[in-house]
C-alpha positions as a Markdown table, in Angstrom:
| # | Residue | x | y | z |
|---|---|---|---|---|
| 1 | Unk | 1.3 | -17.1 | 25.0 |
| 2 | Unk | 1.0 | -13.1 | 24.9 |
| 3 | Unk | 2.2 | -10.9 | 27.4 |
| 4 | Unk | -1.2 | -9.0 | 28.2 |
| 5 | Unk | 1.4 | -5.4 | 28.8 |
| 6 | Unk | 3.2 | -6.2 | 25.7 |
| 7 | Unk | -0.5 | -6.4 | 23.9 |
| 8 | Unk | -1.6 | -3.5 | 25.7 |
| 9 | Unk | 1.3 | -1.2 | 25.1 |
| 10 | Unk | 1.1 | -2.5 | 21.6 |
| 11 | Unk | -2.4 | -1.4 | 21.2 |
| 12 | Unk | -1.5 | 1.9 | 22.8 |
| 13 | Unk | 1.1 | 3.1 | 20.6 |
| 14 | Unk | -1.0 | 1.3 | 17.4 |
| 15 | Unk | -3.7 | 3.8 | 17.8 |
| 16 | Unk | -1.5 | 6.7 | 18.7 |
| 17 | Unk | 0.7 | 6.9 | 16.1 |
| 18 | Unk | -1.2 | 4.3 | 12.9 |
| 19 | Unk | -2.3 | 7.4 | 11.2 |
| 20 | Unk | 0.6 | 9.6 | 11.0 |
| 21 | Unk | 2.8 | 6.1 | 10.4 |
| 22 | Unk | 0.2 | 5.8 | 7.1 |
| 23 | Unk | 0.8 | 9.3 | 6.5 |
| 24 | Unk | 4.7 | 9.0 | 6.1 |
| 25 | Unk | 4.4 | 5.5 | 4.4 |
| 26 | Unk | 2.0 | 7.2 | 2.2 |
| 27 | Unk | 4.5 | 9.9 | 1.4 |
| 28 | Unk | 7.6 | 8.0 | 0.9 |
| 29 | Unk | 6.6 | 5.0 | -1.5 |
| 30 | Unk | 6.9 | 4.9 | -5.2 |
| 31 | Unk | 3.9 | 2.6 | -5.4 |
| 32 | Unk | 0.9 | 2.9 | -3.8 |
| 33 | Unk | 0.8 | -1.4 | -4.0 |
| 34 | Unk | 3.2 | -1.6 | -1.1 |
| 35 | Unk | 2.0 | 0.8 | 1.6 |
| 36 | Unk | -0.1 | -2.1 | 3.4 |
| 37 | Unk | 2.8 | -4.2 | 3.4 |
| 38 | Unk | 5.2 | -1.4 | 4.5 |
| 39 | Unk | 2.8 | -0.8 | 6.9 |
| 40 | Unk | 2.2 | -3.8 | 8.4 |
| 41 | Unk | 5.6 | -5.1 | 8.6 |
| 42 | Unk | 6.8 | -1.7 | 10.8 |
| 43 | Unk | 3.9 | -2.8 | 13.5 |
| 44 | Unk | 5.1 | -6.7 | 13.0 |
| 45 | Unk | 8.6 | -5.1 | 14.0 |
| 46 | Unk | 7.7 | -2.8 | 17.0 |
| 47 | Unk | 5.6 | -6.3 | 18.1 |
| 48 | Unk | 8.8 | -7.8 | 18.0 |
| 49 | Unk | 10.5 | -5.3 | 19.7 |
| 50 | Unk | 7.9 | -5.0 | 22.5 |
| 51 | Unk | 8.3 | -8.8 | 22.8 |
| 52 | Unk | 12.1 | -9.4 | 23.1 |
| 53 | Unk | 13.0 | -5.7 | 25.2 |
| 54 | Unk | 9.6 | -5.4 | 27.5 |
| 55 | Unk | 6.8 | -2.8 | 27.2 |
| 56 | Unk | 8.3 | -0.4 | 28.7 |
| 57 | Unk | 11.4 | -0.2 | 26.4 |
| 58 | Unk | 9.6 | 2.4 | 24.1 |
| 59 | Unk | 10.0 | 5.9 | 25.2 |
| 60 | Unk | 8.8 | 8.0 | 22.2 |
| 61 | Unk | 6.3 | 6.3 | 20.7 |
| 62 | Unk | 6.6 | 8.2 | 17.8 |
| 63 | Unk | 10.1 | 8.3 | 16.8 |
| 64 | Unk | 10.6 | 4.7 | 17.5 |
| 65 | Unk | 7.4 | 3.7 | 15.1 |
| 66 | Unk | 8.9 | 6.0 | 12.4 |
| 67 | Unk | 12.0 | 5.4 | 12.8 |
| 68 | Unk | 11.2 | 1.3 | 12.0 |
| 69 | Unk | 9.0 | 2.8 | 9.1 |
| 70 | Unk | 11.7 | 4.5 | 7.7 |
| 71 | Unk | 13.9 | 1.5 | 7.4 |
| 72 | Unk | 11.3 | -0.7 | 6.2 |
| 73 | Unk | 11.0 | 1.5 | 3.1 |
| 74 | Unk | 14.2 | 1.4 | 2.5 |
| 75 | Unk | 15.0 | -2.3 | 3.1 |
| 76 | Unk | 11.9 | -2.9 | 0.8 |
| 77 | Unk | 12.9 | -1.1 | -2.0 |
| 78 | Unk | 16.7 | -1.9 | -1.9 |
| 79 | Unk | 15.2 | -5.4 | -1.6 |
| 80 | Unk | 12.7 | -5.4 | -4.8 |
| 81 | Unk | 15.8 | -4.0 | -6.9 |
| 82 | Unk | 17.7 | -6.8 | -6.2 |
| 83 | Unk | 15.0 | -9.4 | -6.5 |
| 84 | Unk | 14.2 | -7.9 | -10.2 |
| 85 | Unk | 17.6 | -9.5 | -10.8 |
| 86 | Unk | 17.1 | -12.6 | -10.3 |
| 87 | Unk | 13.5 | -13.5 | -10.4 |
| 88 | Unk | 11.7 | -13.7 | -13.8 |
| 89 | Unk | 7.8 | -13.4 | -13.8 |
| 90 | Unk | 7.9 | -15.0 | -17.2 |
| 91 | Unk | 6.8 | -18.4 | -17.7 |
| 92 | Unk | 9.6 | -20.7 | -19.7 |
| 93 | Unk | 9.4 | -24.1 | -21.7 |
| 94 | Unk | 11.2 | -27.1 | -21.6 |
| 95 | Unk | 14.3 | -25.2 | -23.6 |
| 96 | Unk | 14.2 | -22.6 | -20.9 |
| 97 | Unk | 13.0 | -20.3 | -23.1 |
| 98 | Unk | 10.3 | -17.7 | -22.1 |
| 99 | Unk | 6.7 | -17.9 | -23.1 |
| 100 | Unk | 5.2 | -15.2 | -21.5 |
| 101 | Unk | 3.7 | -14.5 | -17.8 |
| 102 | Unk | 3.3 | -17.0 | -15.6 |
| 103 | Unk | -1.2 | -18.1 | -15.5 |
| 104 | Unk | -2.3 | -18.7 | -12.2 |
| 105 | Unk | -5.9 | -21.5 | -11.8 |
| 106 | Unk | -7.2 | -19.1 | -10.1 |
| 107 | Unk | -6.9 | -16.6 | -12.8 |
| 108 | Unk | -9.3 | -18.7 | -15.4 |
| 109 | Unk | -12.6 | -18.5 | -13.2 |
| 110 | Unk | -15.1 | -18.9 | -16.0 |
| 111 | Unk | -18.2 | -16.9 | -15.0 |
| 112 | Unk | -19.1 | -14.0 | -17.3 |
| 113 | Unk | -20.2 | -11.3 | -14.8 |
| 114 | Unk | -17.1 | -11.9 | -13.3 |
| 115 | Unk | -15.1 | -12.1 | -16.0 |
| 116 | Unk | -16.9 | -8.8 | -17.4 |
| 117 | Unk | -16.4 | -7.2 | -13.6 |
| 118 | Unk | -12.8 | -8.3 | -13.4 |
| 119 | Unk | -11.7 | -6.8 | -17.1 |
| 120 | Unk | -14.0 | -3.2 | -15.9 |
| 121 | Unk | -11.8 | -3.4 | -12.3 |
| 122 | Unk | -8.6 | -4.1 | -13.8 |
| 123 | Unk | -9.5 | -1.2 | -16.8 |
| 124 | Unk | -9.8 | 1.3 | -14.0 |
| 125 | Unk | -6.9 | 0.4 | -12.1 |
| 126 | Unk | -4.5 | 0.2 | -15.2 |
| 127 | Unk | -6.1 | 3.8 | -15.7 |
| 128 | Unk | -5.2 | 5.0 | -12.1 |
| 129 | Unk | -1.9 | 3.5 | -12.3 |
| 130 | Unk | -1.0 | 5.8 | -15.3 |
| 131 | Unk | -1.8 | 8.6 | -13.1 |
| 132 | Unk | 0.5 | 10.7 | -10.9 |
| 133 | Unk | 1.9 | 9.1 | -7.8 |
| 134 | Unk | 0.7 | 11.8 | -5.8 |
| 135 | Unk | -2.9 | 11.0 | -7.7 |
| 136 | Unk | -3.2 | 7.5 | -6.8 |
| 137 | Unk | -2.3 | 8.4 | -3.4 |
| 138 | Unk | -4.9 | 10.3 | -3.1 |
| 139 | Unk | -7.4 | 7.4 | -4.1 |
| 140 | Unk | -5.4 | 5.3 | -1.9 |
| 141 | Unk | -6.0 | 7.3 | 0.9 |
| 142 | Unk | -9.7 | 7.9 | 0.6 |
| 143 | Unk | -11.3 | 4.6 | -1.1 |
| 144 | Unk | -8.8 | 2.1 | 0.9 |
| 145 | Unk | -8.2 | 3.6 | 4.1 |
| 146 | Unk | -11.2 | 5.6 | 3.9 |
| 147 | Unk | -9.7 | 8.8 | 5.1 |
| 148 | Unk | -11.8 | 12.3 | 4.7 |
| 149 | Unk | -10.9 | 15.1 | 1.9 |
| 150 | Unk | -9.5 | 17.0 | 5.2 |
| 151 | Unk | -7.5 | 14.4 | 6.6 |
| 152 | Unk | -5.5 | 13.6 | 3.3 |
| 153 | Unk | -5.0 | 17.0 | 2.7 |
| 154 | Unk | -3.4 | 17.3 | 6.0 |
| 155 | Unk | -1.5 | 14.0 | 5.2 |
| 156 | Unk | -0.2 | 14.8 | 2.3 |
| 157 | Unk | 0.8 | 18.3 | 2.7 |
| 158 | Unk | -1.9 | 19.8 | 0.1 |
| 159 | Unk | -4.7 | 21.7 | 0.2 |
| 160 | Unk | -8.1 | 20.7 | 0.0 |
| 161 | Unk | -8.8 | 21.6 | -2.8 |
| 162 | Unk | -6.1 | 20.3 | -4.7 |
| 163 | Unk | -7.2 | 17.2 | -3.0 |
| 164 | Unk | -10.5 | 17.1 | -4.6 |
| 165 | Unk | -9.4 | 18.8 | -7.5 |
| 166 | Unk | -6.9 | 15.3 | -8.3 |
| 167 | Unk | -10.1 | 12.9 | -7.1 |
| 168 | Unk | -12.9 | 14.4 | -8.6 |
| 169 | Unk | -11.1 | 15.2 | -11.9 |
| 170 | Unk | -9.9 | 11.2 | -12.3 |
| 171 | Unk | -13.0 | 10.1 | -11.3 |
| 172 | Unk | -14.5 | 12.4 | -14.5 |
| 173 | Unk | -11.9 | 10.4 | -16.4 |
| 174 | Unk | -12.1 | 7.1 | -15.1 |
| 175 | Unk | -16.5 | 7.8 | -15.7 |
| 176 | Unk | -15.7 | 8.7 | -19.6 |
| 177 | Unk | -13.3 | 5.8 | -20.2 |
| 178 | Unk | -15.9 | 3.5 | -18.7 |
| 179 | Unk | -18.8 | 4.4 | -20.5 |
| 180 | Unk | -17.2 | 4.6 | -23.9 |
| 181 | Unk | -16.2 | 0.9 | -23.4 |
């Protein structure tokens, strides 16, 4: 059962510090795939923390949320390195030789709208993946989290403009590509 002041206190520094915790998240990945999984396992960890040390055992909020941030990042990319190393994503046959990437069932759904949405969606993100990092950040920020123009800026320690500058432009791009196919 859950401590009702461990949930509390959880809650408290949650919506004190969740933004600024995306912000530096945001900031320090190479991908913009694993900032919901960075994210959510630093607030799994202070959980944790809150759970075996008492609610009280937090001082600054702040620190103490980035500093779990800060090694999550780091364990999670010292951690992908290694695991390209030893896992392959490749399907292999009964020689053990590769035949290609592993098919999933759930990746043959049949219907053509979807199959027409899903090819469209997966156009647009291959197209947004061959942008900048601090491009896809940007759309990150405002069509996932749903963070203002201001609010990224502030974020991600850019103007405005340059803000709407790097959507508005893609989103010209990503328009074209679209309509040509």
């Amino acid at each position: 059962m859950t401590n009702p002041n461990i949930a509390s206190r959880f809650d408290e520094i949650y919506n004190s510090t969740s933004r600024q915790t995306l912000a530096l998240i945001t900031a320090k990945c190479r991908d913009t795939a694993d900032i919901a999984d960075i994210l959510q396992n630093t607030y799994l960890e202070l959980y944790q923390a809150l759970s075996r040390r008492g609610a009280d055992f937090v001082v600054n909020e702040k620190a103490f949320v980035f500093r779990i941030a800060r090694q999550k990042i780091f364990r999670y990319y010292s951690l992908a390195e290694r695991m390209k190393n030893f896992i392959s994503t490749n399907a292999a046959d009964e020689d053990g030789e590769e035949t290609g990437p592993l098919e999933f069932e759930a990746d043959a759904f049949d219907l053509e709208d979807y199959a027409v949405g899903k090819a469209l969606l997966e156009e647009a993100r291959t197209f947004i993946q061959s942008k900048p990092e601090g491009t896809k950040k940007v759309f990150y920020l405002f069509y996932d989290v749903g963070l203002s123009i201001p609010e990224i800026a502030a974020m991600l320690s850019m103007s405005e403009s340059n803000v709407k500058n790097k959507l508005y432009r893609t989103l010209t791009e990503l328009r074209s590509l679209l309509n040509e196919g």
